[in-house]
VOGU-3710 file (C-alpha; in Angstrom, 3 decimals, decimal comma):
1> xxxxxxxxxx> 69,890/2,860/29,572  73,143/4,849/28,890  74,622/7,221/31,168  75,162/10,842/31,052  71,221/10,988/29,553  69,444/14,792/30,541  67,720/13,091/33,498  70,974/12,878/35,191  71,452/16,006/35,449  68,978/16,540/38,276
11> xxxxxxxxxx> 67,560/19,571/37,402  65,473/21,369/39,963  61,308/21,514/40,635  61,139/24,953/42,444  58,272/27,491/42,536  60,114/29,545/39,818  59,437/26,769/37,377  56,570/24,518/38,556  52,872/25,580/39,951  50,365/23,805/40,466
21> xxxxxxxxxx> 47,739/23,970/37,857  44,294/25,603/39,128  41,453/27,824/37,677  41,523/30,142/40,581  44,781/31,526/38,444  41,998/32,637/35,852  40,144/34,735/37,558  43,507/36,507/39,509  44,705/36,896/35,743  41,425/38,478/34,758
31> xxxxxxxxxx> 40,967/40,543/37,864  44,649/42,258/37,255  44,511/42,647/33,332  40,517/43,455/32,526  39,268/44,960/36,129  36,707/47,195/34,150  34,971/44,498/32,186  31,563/43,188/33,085  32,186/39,808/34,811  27,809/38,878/35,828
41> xxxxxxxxxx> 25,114/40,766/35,175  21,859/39,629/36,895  19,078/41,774/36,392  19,987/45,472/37,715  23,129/43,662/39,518  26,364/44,308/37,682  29,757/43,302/39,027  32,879/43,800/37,354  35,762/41,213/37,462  38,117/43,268/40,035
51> xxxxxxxxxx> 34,626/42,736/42,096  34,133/39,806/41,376  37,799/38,994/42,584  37,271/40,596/45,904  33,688/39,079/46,768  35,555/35,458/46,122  38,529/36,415/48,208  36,045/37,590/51,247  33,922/34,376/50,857  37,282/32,842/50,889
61> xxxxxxxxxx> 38,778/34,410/53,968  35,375/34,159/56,022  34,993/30,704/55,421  38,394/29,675/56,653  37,802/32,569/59,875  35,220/30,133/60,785  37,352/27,079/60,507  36,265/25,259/57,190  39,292/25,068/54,601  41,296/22,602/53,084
71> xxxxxxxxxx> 39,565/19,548/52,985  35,806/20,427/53,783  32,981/20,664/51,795  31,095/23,582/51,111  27,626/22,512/49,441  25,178/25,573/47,583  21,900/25,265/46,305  21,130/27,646/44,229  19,826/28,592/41,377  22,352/30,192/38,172
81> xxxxxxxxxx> 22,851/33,760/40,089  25,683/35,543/40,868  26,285/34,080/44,591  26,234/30,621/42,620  28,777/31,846/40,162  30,992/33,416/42,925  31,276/30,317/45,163  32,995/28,488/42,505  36,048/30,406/42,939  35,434/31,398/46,781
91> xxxxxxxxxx> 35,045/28,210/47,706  38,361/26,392/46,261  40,087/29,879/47,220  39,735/28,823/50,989  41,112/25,286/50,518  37,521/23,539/50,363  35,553/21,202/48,007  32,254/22,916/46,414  29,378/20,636/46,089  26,639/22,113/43,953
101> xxxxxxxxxx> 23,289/20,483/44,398  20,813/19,503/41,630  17,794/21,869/43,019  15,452/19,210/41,267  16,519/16,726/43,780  13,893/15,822/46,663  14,962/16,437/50,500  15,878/13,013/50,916  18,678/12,674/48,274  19,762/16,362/49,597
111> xxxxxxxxxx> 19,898/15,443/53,261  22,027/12,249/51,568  24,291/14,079/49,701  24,987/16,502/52,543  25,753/13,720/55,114  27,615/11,566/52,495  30,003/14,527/51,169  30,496/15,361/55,192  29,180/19,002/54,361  30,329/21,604/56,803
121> xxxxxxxxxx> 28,393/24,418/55,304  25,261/24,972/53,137  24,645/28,413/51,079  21,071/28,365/50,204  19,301/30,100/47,279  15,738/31,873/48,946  13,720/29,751/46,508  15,310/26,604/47,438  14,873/27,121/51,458  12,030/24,925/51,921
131> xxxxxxxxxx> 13,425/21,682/50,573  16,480/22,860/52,125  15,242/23,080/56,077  13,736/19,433/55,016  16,640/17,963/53,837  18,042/18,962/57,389  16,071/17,592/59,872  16,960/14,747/60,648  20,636/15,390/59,498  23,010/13,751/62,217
141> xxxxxxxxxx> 25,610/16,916/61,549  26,211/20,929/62,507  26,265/22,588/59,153  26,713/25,962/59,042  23,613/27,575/57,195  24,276/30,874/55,212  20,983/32,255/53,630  21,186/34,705/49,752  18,951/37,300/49,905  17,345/37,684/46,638
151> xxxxxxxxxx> 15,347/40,817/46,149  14,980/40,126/42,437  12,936/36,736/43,952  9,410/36,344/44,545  7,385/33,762/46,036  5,088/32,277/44,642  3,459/32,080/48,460  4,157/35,185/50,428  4,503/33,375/53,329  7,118/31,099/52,406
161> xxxxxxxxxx> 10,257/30,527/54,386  12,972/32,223/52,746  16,109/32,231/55,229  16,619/29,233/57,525  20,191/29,722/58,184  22,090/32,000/61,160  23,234/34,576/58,723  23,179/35,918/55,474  25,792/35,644/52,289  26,090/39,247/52,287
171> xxxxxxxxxx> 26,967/38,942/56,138  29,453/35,992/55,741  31,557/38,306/52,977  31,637/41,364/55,734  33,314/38,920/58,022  35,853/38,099/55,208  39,399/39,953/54,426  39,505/40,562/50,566  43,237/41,210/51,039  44,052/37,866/52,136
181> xxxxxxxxxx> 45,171/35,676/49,837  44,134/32,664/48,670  44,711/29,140/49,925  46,277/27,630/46,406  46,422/23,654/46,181  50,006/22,397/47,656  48,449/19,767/44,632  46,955/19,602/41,432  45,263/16,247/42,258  43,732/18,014/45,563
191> xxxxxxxxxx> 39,906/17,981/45,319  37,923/21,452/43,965  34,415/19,750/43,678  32,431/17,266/44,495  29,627/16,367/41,941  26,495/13,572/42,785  25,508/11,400/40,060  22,741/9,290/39,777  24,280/6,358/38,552  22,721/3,325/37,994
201> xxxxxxxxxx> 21,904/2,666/41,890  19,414/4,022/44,259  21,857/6,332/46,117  23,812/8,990/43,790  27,497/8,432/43,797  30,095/11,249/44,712  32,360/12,250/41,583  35,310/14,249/42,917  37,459/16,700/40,755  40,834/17,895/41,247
211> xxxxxxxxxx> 42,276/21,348/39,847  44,229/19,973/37,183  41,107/18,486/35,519  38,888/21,630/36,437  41,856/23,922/34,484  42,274/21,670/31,889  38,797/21,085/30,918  38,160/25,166/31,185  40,107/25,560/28,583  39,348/22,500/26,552
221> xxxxxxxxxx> 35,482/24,313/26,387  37,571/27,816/25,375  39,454/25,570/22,537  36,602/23,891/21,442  34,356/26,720/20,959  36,707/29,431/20,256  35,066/30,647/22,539  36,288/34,351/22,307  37,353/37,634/25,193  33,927/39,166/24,315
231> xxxxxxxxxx> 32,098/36,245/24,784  28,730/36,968/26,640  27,454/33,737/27,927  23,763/33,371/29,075  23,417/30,626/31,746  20,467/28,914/30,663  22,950/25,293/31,826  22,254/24,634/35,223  26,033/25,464/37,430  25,300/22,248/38,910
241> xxxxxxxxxx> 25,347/20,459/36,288  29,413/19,458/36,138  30,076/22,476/37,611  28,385/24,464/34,534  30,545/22,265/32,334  33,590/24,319/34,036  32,210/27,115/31,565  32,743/29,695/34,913  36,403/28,876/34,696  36,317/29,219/30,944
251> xxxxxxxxxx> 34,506/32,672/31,254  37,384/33,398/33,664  39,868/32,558/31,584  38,162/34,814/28,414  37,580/37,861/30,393  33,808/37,192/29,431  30,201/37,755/30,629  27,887/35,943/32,353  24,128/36,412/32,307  22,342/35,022/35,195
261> xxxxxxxxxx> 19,188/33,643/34,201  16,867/32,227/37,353  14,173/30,308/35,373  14,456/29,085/31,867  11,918/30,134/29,794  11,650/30,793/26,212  10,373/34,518/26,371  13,744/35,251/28,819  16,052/34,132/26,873  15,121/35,533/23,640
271> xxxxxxxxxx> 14,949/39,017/25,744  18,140/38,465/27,482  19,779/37,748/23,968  18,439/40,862/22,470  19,417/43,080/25,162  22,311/41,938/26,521  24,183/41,223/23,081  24,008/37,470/24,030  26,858/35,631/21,990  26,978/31,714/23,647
281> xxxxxxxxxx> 24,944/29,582/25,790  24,448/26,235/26,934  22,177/23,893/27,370  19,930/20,111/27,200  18,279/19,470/23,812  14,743/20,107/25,742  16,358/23,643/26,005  16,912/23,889/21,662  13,594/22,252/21,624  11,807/25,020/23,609
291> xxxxxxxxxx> 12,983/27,968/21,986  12,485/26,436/18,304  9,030/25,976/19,344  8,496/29,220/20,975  6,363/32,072/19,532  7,550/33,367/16,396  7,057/37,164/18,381  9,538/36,139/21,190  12,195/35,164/18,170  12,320/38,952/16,501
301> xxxxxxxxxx> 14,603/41,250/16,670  18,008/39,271/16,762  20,236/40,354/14,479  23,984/38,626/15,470  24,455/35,244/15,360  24,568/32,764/18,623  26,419/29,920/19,256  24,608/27,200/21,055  26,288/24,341/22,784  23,778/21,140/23,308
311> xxxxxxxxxx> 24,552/17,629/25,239  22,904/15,277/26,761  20,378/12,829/25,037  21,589/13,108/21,095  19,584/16,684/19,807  16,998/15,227/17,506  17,983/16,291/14,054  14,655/18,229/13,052  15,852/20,401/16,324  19,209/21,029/15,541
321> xxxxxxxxxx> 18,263/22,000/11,768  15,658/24,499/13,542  18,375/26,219/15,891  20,226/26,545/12,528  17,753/28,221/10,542  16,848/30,665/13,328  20,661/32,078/13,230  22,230/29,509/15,924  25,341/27,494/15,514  25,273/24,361/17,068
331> xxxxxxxxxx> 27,620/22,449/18,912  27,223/19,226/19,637  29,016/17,716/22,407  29,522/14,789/24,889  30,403/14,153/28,184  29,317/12,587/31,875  29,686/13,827/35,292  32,773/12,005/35,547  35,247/13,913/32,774  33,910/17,539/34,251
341> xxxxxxxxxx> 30,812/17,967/31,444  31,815/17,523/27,590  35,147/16,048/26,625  33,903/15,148/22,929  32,477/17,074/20,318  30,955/17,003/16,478  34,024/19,102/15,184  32,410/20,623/12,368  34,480/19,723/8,299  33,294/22,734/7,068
351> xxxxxxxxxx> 35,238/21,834/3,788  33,338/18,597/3,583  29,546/19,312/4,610  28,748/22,827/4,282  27,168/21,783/0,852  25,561/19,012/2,269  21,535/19,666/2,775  20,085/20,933/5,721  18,601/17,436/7,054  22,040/16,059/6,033
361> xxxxxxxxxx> 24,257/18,498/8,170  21,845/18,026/11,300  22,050/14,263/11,160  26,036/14,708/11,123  26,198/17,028/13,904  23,982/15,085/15,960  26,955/12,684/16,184  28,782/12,807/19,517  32,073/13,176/17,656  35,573/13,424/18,201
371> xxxxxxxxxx> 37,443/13,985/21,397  38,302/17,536/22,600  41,541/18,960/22,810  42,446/17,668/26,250  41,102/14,078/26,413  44,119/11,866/25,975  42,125/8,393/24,472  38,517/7,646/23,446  37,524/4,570/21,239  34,959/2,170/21,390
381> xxxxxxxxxx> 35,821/-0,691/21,999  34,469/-4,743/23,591  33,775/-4,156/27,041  35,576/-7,204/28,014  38,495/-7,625/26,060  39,302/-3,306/25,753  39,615/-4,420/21,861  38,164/-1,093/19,455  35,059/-2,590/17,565  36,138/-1,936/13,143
391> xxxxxxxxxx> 35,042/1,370/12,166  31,892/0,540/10,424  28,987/2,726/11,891  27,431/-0,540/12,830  29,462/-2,743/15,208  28,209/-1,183/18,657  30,822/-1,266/21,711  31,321/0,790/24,240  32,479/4,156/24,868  35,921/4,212/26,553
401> xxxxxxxxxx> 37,827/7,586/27,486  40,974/8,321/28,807  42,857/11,738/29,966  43,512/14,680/32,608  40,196/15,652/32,412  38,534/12,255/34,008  37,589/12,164/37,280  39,676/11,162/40,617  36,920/8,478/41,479  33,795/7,963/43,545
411> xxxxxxxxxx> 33,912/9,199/47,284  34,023/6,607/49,532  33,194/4,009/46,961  36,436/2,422/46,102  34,926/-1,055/44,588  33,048/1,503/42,028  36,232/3,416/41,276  38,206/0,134/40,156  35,626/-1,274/38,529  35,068/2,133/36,384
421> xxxxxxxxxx> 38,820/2,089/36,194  39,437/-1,394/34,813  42,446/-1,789/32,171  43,262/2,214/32,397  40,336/3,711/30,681  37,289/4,801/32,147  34,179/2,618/31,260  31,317/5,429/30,219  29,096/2,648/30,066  27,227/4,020/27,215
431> xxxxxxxxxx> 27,042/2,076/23,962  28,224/3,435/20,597  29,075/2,783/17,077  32,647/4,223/15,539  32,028/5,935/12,217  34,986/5,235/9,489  35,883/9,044/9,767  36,303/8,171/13,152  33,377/9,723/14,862  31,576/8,764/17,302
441> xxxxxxxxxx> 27,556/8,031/17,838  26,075/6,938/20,488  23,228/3,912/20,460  22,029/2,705/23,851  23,145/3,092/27,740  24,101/-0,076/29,578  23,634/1,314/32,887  20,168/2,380/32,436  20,346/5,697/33,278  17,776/7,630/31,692
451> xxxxxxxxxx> 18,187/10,858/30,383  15,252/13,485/30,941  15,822/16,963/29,918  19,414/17,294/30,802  19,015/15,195/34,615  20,104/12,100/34,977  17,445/9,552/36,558  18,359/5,559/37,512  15,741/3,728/36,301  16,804/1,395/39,832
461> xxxxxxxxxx> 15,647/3,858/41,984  12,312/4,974/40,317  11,935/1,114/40,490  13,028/0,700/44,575  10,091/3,243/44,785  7,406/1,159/42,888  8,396/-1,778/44,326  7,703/-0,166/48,093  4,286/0,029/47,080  2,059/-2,904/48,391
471> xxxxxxxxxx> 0,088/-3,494/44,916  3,327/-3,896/42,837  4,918/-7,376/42,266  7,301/-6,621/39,886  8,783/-3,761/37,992  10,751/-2,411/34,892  11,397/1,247/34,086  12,740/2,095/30,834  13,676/4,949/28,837  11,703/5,789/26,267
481> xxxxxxxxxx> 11,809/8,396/23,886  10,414/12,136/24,530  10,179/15,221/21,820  10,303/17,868/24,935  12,200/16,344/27,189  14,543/13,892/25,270  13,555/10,642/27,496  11,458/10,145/29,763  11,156/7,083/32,458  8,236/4,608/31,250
491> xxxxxxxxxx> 7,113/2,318/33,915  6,300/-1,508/33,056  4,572/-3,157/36,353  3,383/-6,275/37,190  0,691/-5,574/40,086  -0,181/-8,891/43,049  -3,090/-10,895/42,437  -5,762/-9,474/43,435  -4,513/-6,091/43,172  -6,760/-3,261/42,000
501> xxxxxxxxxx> -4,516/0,253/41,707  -5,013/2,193/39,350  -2,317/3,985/37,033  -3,365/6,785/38,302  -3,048/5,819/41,894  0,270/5,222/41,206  1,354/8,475/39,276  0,106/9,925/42,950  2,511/7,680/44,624  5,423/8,428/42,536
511> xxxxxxxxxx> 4,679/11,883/42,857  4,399/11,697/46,567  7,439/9,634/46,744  10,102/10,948/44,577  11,232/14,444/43,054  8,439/14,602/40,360  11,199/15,245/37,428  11,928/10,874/37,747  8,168/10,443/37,829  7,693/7,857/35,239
521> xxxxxxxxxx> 5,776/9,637/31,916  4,133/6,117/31,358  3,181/3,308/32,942  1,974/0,248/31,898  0,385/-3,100/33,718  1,318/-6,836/32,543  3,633/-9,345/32,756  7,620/-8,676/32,163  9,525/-10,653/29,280  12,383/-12,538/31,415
531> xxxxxxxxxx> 15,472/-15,244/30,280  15,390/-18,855/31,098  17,339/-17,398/34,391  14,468/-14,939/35,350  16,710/-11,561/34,706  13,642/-9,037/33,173  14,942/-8,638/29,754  14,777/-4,713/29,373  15,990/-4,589/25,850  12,251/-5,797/25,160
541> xxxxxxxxx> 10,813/-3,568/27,258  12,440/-0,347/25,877  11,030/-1,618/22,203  7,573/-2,061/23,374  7,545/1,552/25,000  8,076/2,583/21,767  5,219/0,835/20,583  2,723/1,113/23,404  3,096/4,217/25,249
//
């Protein structure tokens, strides 16, 4: 290489000219431009953003007072409220990892994920306190407990537990300085979440995030959407899901609202929508599928448009084209736990299908798509050889991805990291054809993780559960196709000679066994197709639920 070249010239990285990339810089940016604007609104709870600035900062600032910071892990279970919404930027603000819980998840993967992810602290939501004080016996560790008071929540049982912890969220903040500032990364790689995924094994595997990803794939959602600076958002996605798909960065970064939504119900939403002026939300195709099946008297009075945002299982068609014709715009999009939420979406060609039917424009949007603005490579390609399969719409290969916004790896799993790592592109592991506009749709998962209303389930460890049982000789759990929820597991089981359980007998142990969300829908006795090697052929198996369940 010739001399004299603008790299030899040496010129300086300072702090004038180089930052680290983070989304705490959102919400400071939004705190100092647009303090009056309505940051969460929860029922009669409003905050602004200069509020919602300082209640991060104290969260912040008592967290590190009692010696967690940079490095630690900070788990919440909650549901979408504002405490939920505030710990993803008080949390990073002190130095620490956040690791938001799936509340569907049973004690046992809780007290897992806490031990695993070496939580020093726990915020708990007052409806989630039970399976939280379960998940912690037995918990070889001193976590600090810190309890929300809800008054907005009430128990179904009166005499419920609601606080199990030493002292409350509101207490924690008091202890807090909101004129400290915050502990920035000295990195971009450093960690800001940790995310469990269900995988394809028993135990759910630790996805960890750094800030660079986390601000880059905030604003890929604000690019993507257009998502605009009066945005209101209703949270009817779970902020545990992929860290609400980073959409509270992306509100930060808007200056928008977020409506806190504890339960997801059709009658809810359509009143939160009216009232608040509702603009965007998010949410699992079982979502779209409950409100264009809800009452037609819970659907009056909307008169602005929504825009909907949908991933997950692919949106069946006839439910896209009935968001549509009730005034939403759909988005469909496509992501895993392991590139922060969506990184792909159905860019609309306006110019090309707006005159297409209505059946016609749901079947194209309920393509995965195109990647977003800040994923660097996808393509579908042979697993083993990394070559892209022609773009035909029928060769199926699988989908490969590529970019800032992919995960750092799998905590403490490094075998798992290079193997999802192989030839420098992230194996998704789900099966797709390319389209010859160069879209993509997805066909079939390879890891056999079933999809049921926006969760993740392995179909492994709803079958390390059947398997315990003393009746069962062999079993196969598949997905199989659901209108409500999408998929749902469907159980194929071999039971021991002589056995005489009933299906029913073991829908009770399933439900006594596992969180009752992976409960398989279906099951059904017999023997299990196999190869000449004995591997249980499950390719069979997901056909037949189709025609037997």
């Amino acid at each position: 290489m010739a001399s004299g070249g603008i790299y030899d010239h040496h010129l300086p990285q300072t702090a004038a000219n180089y930052i680290p990339l983070t989304p705490i810089s959102f919400l400071e940016r939004t705190a100092d431009i647009y303090p009056h604007r309505t940051s969460v609104v929860y029922g009669k709870r409003h905050y602004t953003w200069a509020a919602t600035h300082s209640r991060a900062l104290a969260l912040a600032s008592a967290l590190r007072r009692r010696d967690i910071g940079t490095g630690d892990t900070v788990a919440i279970l909650s549901a979408n409220i504002p405490e939920m919404f505030e710990a993803h930027f008080g949390v990073p603000m002190s130095g620490a990892v956040l690791n938001a819980i799936n509340v569907r998840l049973d004690s046992d993967t809780i007290r897992f994920i806490l031990g695993h992810g070496e939580a020093k602290a726990l915020i708990v939501d007052p409806e989630l306190a039970p399976v939280a004080r379960e998940a912690l016996d037995g918990l070889d560790a001193n976590i600090l407990v810190i309890d929300i008071e809800d008054p907005s929540f009430i128990p179904d049982d009166p005499n419920s537990i609601s606080r199990i912890g030493s002292l409350t969220y509101e207490e924690l903040l008091i202890e807090g300085d909101a004129t400290q500032p915050p502990v920035r990364p000295e990195n971009e790689w450093d960690a800001i979440a940790l995310n469990y995924t269900s995988g394809t094994t028993g135990n759910p595997k630790g996805v960890v995030y750094h800030h660079r990803g986390a601000y880059l794939n905030a604003l890929q959602m604000v690019l993507d959407w257009d998502l605009p600076t009066s945005a209101v958002y209703l949270w009817t996605l779970p902020m545990f899901h992929c860290n609400g798909w980073c959409f509270p960065w992306a509100l930060a970064a808007r200056a928008g609202t977020s409506v806190c939504l504890r339960q997801v119900r059709s009658d809810k939403i359509f009143d939160l929508i009216r009232t608040e002026k509702v603009t965007h939300f998010c949410g699992a195709p079982i979502v779209l599928n409950l409100l264009v099946n809800a009452p037609p008297e819970e659907k009056t009075g909307i008169e602005h448009r929504v825009a909907t945002m949908t991933a997950g299982a692919a949106p069946p068609s006839t439910v896209i084209e009935g968001m549509e014709a009730m005034g939403f715009d759909v988005t469909h999009v496509y992501g895993l736990t392991e590139t922060y939420g969506p990184v792909t979406l159905c860019a609309w060609q306006g110019d090309l299908w707006d005159a297409e039917e209505p059946a016609k424009r749901a079947a194209l949007k309920a393509r995965q798509g195109v990647r977003g603005h800040m994923l660097e490579g996808l393509m579908v390609a042979n697993p083993e050889t990394l070559k892209p399969v022609p773009r035909d719409g029928r060769t199926i290969g699988e989908v490969f991805l590529r970019g800032n916004n992919v995960m750092k790896g799998y905590l403490k799993n490094p075998a798992t990291t290079e193997e999802a790592f192989m030839g420098n592109w992230f194996h998704s592991g789900d099966l797709a054809v390319w389209h010859e506009d160069g879209y993509v749709q997805i066909k079939d998962r390879s890891k056999d993780v079933i999809i049921s209303g926006g969760e993740n389930i392995s179909s492994i460890e709803v079958e390390d559960v059947l398997y315990r049982h003393p009746d069962v000789l062999e079993v196969a759990v598949v997905a199989k196709l659901d209108e409500k929820w999408g998929e749902v597991p469907c159980a194929f089981i071999t039971l021991a000679e002589g056995a005489t359980t009933s299906v029913d007998q073991l829908f009770n142990y399933c439900r006594d066994n596992m969180a009752h969300f992976k409960v398989p829908k279906h099951i059904v006795f017999g023997l299990l197709p196999k190869t000449s090697t004995g591997k249980i052929q499950k390719y069979v198996l997901r056909k037949r639920a189709e025609e037997v369940c």
